[in-house]
C-alpha positions as CSV (number, residue, x, y, z in Angstrom):
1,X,0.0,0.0,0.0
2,X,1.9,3.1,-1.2
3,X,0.3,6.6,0.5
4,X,1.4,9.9,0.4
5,X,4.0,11.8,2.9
6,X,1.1,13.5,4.6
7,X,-1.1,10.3,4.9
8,X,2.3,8.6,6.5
9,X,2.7,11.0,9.0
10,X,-0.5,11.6,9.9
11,X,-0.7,7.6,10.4
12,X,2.1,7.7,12.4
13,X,0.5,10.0,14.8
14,X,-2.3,7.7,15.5
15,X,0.0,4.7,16.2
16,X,1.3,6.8,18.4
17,X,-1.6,8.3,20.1
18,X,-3.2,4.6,20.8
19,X,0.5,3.3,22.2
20,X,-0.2,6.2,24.3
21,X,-3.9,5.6,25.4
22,X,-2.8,2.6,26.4
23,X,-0.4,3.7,28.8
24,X,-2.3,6.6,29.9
25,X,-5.0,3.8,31.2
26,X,-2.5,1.8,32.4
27,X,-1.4,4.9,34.5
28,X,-5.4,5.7,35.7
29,X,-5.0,1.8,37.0
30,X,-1.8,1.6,38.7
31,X,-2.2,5.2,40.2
32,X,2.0,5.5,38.5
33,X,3.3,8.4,36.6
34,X,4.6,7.5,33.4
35,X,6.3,9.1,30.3
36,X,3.0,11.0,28.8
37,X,0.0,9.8,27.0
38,X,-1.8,10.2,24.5
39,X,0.2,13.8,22.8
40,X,3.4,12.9,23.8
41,X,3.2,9.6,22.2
42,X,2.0,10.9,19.2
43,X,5.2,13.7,18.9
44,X,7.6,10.8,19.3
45,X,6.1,8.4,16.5
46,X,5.7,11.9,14.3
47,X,9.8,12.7,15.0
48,X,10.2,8.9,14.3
49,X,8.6,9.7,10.6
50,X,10.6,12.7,10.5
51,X,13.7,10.5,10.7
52,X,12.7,8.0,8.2
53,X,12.1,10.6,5.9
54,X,14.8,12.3,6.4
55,X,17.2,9.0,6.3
56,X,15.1,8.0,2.8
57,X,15.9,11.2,1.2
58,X,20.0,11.0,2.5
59,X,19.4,13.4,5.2
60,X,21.8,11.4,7.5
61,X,22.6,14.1,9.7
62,X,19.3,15.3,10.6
63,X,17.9,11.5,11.0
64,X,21.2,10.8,13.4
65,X,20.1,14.4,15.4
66,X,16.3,13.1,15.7
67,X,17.0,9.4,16.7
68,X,20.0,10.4,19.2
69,X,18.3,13.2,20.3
70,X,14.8,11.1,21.0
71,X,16.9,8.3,22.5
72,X,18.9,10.6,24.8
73,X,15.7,12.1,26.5
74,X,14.3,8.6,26.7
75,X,17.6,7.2,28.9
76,X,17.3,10.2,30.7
77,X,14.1,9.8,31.7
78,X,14.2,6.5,32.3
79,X,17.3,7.2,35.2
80,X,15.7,10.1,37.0
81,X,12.4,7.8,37.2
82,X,13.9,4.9,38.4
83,X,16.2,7.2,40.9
84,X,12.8,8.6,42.0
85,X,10.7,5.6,42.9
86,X,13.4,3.4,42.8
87,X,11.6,0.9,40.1
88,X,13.3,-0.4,37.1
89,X,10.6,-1.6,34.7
90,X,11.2,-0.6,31.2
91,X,7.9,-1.5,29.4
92,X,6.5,2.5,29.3
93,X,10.4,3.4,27.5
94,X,10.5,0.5,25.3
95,X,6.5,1.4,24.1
96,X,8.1,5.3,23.3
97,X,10.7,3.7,21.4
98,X,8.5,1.6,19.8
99,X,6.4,4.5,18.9
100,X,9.6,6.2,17.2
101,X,10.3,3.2,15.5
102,X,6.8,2.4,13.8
103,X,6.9,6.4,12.4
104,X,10.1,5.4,11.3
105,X,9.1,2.8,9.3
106,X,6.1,4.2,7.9
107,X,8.0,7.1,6.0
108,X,11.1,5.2,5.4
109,X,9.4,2.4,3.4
110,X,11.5,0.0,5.5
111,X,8.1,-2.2,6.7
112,X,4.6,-2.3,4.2
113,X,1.7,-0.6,6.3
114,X,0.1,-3.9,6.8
115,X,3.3,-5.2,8.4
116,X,3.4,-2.1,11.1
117,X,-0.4,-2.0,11.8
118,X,0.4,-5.6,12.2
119,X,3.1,-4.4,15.0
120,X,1.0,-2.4,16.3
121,X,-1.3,-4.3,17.2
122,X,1.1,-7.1,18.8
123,X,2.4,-4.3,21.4
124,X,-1.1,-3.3,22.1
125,X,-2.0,-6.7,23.0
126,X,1.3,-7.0,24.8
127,X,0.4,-4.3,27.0
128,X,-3.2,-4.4,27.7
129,X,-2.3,-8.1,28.6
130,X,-0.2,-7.2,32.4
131,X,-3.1,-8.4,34.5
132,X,-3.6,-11.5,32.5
133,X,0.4,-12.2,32.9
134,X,0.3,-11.0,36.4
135,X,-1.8,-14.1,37.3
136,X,-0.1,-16.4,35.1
137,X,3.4,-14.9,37.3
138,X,1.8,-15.5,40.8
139,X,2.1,-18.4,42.4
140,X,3.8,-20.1,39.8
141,X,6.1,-22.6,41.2
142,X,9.7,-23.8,40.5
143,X,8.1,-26.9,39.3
144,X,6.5,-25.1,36.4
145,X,9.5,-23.0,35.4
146,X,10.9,-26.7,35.1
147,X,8.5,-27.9,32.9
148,X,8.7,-24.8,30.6
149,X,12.0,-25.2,30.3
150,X,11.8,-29.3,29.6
151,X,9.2,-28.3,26.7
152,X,11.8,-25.8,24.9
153,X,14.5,-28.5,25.1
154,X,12.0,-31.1,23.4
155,X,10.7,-28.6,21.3
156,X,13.4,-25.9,20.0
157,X,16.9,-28.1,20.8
158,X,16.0,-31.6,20.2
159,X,13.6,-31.5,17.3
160,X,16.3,-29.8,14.9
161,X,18.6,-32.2,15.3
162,X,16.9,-35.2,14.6
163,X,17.2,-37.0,11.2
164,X,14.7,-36.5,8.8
165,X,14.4,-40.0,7.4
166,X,12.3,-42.8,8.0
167,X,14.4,-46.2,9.1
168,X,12.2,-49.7,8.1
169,X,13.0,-53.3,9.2
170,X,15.7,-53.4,6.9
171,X,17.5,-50.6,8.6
172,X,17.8,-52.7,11.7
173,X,21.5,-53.7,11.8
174,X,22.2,-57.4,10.6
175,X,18.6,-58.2,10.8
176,X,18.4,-59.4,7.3
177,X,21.9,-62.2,7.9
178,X,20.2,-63.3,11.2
179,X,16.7,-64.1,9.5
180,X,18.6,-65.3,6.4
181,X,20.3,-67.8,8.9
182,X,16.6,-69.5,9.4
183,X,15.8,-69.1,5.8
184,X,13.4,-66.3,6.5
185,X,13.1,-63.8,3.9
186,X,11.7,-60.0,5.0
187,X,10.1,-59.3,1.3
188,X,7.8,-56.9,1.9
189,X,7.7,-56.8,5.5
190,X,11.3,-55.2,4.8
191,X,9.0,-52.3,3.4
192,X,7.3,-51.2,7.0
193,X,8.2,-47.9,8.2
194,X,9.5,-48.1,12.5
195,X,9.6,-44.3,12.5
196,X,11.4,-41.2,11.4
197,X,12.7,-39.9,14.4
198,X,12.0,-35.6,13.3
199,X,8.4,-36.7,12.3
200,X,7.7,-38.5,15.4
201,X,9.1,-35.6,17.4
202,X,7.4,-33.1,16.4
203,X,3.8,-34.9,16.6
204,X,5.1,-35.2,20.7
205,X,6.0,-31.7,20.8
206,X,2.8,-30.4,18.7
207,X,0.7,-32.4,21.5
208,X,2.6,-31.5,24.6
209,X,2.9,-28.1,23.1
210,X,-1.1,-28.4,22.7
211,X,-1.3,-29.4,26.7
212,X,1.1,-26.2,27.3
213,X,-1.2,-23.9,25.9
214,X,-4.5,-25.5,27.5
215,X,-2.6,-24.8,30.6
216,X,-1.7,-21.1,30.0
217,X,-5.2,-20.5,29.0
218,X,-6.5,-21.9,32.5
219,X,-4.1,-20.1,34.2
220,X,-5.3,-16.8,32.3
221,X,-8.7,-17.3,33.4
222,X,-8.5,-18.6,36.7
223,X,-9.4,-22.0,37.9
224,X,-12.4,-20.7,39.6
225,X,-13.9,-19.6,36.2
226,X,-16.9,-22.0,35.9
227,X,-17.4,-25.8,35.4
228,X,-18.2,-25.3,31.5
229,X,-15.3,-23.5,30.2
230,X,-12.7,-25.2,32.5
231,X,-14.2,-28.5,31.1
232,X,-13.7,-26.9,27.1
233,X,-10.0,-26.0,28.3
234,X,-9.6,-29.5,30.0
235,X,-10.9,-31.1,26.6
236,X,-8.5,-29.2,24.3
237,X,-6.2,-31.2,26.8
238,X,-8.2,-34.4,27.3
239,X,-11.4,-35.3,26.2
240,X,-11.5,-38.8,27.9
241,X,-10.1,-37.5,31.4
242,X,-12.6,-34.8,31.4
243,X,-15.3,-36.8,30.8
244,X,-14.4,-39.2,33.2
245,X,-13.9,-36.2,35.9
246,X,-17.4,-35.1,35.0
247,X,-19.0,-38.3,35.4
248,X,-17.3,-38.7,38.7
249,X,-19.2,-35.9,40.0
250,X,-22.6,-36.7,38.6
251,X,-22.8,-38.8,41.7
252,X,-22.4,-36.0,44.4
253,X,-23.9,-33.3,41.7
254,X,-27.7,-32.9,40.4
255,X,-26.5,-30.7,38.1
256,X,-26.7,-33.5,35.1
257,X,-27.1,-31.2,32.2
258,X,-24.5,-28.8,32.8
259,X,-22.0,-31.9,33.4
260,X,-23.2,-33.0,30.6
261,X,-22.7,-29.3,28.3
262,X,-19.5,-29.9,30.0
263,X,-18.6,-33.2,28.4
264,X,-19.9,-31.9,25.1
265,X,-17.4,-28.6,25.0
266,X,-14.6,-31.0,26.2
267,X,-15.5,-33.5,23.4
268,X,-15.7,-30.4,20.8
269,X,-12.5,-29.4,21.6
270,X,-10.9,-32.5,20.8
271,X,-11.9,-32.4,17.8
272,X,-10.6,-29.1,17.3
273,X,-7.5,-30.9,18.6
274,X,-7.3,-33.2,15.9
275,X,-7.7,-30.7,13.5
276,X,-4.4,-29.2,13.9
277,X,-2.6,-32.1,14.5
278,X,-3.8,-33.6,10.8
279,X,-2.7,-29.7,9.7
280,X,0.9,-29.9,10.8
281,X,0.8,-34.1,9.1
282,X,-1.0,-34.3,6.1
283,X,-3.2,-31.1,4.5
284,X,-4.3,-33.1,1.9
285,X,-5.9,-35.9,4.0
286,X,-6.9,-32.7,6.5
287,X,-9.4,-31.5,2.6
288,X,-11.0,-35.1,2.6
289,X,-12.0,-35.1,6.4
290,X,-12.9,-31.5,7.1
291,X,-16.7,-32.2,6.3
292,X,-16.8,-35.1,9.2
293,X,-14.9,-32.8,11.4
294,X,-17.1,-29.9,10.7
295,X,-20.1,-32.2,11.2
296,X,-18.7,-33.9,14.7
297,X,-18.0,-30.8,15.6
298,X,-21.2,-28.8,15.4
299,X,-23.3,-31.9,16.8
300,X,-21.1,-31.8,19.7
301,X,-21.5,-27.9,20.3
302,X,-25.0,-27.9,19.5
303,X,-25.5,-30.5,22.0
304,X,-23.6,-28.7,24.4
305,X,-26.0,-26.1,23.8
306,X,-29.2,-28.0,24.3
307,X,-27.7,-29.2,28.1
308,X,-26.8,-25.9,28.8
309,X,-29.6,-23.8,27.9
310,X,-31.7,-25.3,31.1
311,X,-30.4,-24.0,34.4
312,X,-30.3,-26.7,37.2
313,X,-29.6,-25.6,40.7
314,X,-27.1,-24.4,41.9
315,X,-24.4,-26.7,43.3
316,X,-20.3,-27.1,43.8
317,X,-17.8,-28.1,40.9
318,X,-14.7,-28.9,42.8
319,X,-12.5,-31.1,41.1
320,X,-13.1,-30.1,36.9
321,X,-9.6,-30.5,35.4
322,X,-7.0,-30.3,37.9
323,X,-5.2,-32.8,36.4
324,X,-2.5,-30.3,35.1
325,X,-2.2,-28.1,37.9
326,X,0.8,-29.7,39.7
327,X,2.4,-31.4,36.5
328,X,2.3,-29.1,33.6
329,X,5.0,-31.1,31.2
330,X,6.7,-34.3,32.0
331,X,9.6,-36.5,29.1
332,X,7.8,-39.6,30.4
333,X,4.6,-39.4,28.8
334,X,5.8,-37.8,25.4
335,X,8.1,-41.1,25.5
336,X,5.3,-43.0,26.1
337,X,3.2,-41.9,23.3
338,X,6.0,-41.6,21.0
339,X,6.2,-45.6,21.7
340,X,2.5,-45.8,21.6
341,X,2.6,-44.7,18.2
342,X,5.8,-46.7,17.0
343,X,3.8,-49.7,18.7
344,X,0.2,-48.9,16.9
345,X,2.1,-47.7,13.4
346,X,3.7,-51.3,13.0
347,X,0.7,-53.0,14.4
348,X,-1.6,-51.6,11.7
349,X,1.1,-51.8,9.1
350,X,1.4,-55.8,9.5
351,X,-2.3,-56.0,9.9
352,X,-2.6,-54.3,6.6
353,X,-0.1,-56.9,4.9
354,X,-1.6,-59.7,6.5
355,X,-5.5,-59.0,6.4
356,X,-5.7,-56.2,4.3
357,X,-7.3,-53.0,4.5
358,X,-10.5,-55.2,7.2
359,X,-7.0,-55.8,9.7
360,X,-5.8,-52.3,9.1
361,X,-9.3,-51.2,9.9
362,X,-9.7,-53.3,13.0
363,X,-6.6,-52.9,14.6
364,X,-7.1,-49.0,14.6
365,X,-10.4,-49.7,16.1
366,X,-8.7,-51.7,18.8
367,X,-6.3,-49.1,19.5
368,X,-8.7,-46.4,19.7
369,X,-9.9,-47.9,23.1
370,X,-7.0,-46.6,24.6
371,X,-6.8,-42.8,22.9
372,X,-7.4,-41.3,19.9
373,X,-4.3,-39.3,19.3
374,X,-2.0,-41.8,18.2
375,X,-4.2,-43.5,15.8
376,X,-5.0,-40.2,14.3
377,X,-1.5,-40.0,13.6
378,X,-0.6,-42.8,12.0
379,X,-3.9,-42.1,9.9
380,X,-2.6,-38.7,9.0
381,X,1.2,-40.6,8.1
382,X,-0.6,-43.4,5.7
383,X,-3.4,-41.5,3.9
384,X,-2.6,-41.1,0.3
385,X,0.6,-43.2,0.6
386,X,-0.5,-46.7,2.3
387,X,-4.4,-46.9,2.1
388,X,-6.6,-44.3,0.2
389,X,-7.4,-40.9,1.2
390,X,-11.6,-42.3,1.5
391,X,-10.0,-45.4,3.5
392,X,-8.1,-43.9,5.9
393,X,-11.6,-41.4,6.7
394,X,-13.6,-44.6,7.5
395,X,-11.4,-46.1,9.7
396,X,-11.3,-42.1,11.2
397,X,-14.9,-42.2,11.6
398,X,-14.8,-46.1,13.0
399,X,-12.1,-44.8,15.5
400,X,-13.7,-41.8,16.6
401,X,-17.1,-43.9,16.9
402,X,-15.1,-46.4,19.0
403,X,-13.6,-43.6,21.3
404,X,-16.5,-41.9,22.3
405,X,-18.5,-45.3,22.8
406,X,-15.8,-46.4,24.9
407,X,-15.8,-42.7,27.2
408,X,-19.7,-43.8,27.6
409,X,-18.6,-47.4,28.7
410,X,-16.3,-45.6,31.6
411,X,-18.7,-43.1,32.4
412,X,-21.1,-46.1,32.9
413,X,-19.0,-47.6,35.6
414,X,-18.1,-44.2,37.0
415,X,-20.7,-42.1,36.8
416,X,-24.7,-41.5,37.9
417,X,-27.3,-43.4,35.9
418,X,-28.5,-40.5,34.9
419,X,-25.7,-39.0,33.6
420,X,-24.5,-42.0,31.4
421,X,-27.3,-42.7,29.4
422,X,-27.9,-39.0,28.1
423,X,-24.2,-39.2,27.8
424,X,-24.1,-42.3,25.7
425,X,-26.9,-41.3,23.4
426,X,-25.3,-37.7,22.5
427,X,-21.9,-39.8,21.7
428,X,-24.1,-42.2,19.2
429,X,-25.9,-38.8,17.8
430,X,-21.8,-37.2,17.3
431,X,-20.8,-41.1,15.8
432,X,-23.4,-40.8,13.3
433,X,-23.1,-37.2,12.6
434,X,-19.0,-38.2,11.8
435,X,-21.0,-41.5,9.4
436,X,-22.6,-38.8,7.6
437,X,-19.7,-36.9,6.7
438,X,-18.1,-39.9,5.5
439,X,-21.1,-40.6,3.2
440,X,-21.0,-37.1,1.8
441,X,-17.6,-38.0,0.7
């Protein structure tokens, strides 16, 4: 978007002016004086555009006596505050520098115009967001900073450095001379994929990265918030847990439909869940199953809806998704799934040589007793390649079937009569709902 000098500065001066309505309510709230508001904002972003223009049209001098200048005032500021009320945050400072920077690259061309409303917006969100951080801050434990720190190792320093190359029976050192040895011969069992160690990896730090964010997000709005969207945030997390928690307390609580609007927003946001995890595998397989995720998904919400939209009295949720409080990220369990998935890839694999595409589908049904995820996965890795893009969404549909029959089955032995059977016939009306999309396809 190309506008003219006046436009430009005139834009700057409103970046500016909201950077510094922002901090002028952020001043109102914290009763603290701060570098100016809404004007003085404003003149810094409009002597940042002076310097871009000036440094576009080879002005070097007057752009070096703005920016120095504007800098120098800022540091100086910044000392006789903190020497004042003794506190060192920088966030006001950093905000006027980021005012002089975005009029700098509006004039100067150096950024498009989308690309510095764009940082606009970021710092706005940034600093509008200190309550919400403040809670996330408090009372976090050294426990947590742990696990935080465990997830960028799995995430940003192991995952880069893992090959990118899938290793099949074949690969196993001297497999081939020792089956030779009892005149075995591999054939095309030599042609089953164990893993690819950067593949596998990254589906175990997309899903504890998933876990990570469920947890921010319950931290951000308290764990006091309300059964129904600690239940959705729980789900994004683990459908099958939160169910289970839910039908645990149908036996102290007569609040059965809002449990069970609970369970529904839990279940809804799994499927959201699998959404992005087929995203970061397989996009085209992610085109042939969006209509059954659409589908499951809107029967879920809408039944989430119906429960809802009758108010039962008033009782206590105590114990909705706690699972993650104390334990935010733990190696054990991504190993686990990562050998959950090795384990269910070459089960279905031999299956698939042996029975064809019935042994594929029934040992995917097995599996999804146990989860969803990892079958999901290996769906996402052999659609298109192994079994058919329209194969690989009815055993999808099969699985997710399975799964949620199965959630009723433990609700059934957990939970209040009452509570199980309207449970189990929403998770028939979400299984057919998923049938349908598969025979839209």
């Amino acid at each position: 978007m190309i506008l003219a000098l006046p436009l430009k500065f005139l834009l700057s001066a409103i970046f500016g002016a909201l950077i510094g309505l922002e901090r002028e309510s952020s001043r109102n709230s914290d009763h603290k004086g701060t570098l100016g508001g809404i004007r003085t904002f404003a003149l810094i972003a409009i002597m940042g555009a002076f310097a871009g223009f000036a440094n576009a049209e080879g002005m070097t001098g007057i752009f070096l006596i703005i920016a120095v200048g504007i800098f120098t005032l800022i540091a100086i500021y910044y000392i006789l505050s903190s020497l004042s009320t003794g506190g060192l945050g920088l966030t006001t400072e950093i905000s006027a520098l980021y005012a002089f920077l975005l009029g700098f690259f509006i004039t100067a061309e150096a950024l498009s115009v989308q690309m510095s409303v764009a940082l606009l917006v970021v710092l706005l969100l940034i600093l509008s967001a200190k309550s919400q951080t403040k809670k996330i801050i408090l009372g976090i434990s050294h426990q947590e900073v742990q696990s935080f720190i465990s997830y960028l190792i799995i995430a940003l320093v192991v995952l880069p450095f893992l090959p990118n190359k899938a290793y099949y029976l074949t690969d196993i050192p001297n497999i081939s001379a020792l089956l030779d040895a009892y005149s075995i011969h591999l054939g095309s069992w030599g042609d089953i994929e164990i893993f690819n160690p950067h593949r596998l990896w990254l589906i175990v730090a997309l899903i504890t990265g998933i876990d990570i964010f469920g947890y921010i997000t319950s931290r951000l709005i308290g764990k006091n918030s309300g059964v129904v969207l600690t239940s959705a945030i729980a789900g994004f997390i683990s459908s099958t847990a939160t169910t289970q928690s839910l039908a645990m307390q149908s036996n102290k609580n007569k609040s059965y439909r809002r449990l069970l609007g609970s369970a529904m927003l839990a279940n809804a946001a799994s499927f959201i869940q699998i959404f992005i995890i087929v995203l970061a595998i397989n996009s085209q397989w992610l085109v042939a199953i969006t209509p059954t995720l659409v589908l499951i998904t809107i029967s879920a919400l809408a039944l989430a809806l119906f429960f809802l939209a009758y108010r039962d009295k008033k009782s206590r949720f105590d114990q909705i998704a706690n699972r993650h409080d104390k334990k935010l990220f733990s190696l054990l369990p991504a190993i686990k799934f990562a050998c959950i998935l090795i384990a269910v890839r070459i089960i279905t694999k031999t299956s698939l040589l042996l029975f064809g595409q019935k042994g594929f589908l029934l040992t995917s049904v097995i599996a999804s007793f146990s989860g969803i995820d990892a079958v999901t996965v290996n769906l996402a890795e052999t659609a298109g390649s192994v079994i058919t893009f329209k194969s690989a969404l009815l055993v999808f549909v099969a699985i997710n079937a399975t799964n949620l029959i199965s959630k009723s089955i433990y609700a059934t032995i957990q939970g209040h009569r009452q509570f199980s059977w309207r449970l189990g016939a929403s998770m028939i009306i979400i299984s057919l709902a998923g049938f349908l999309g598969y025979l839209v396809i």
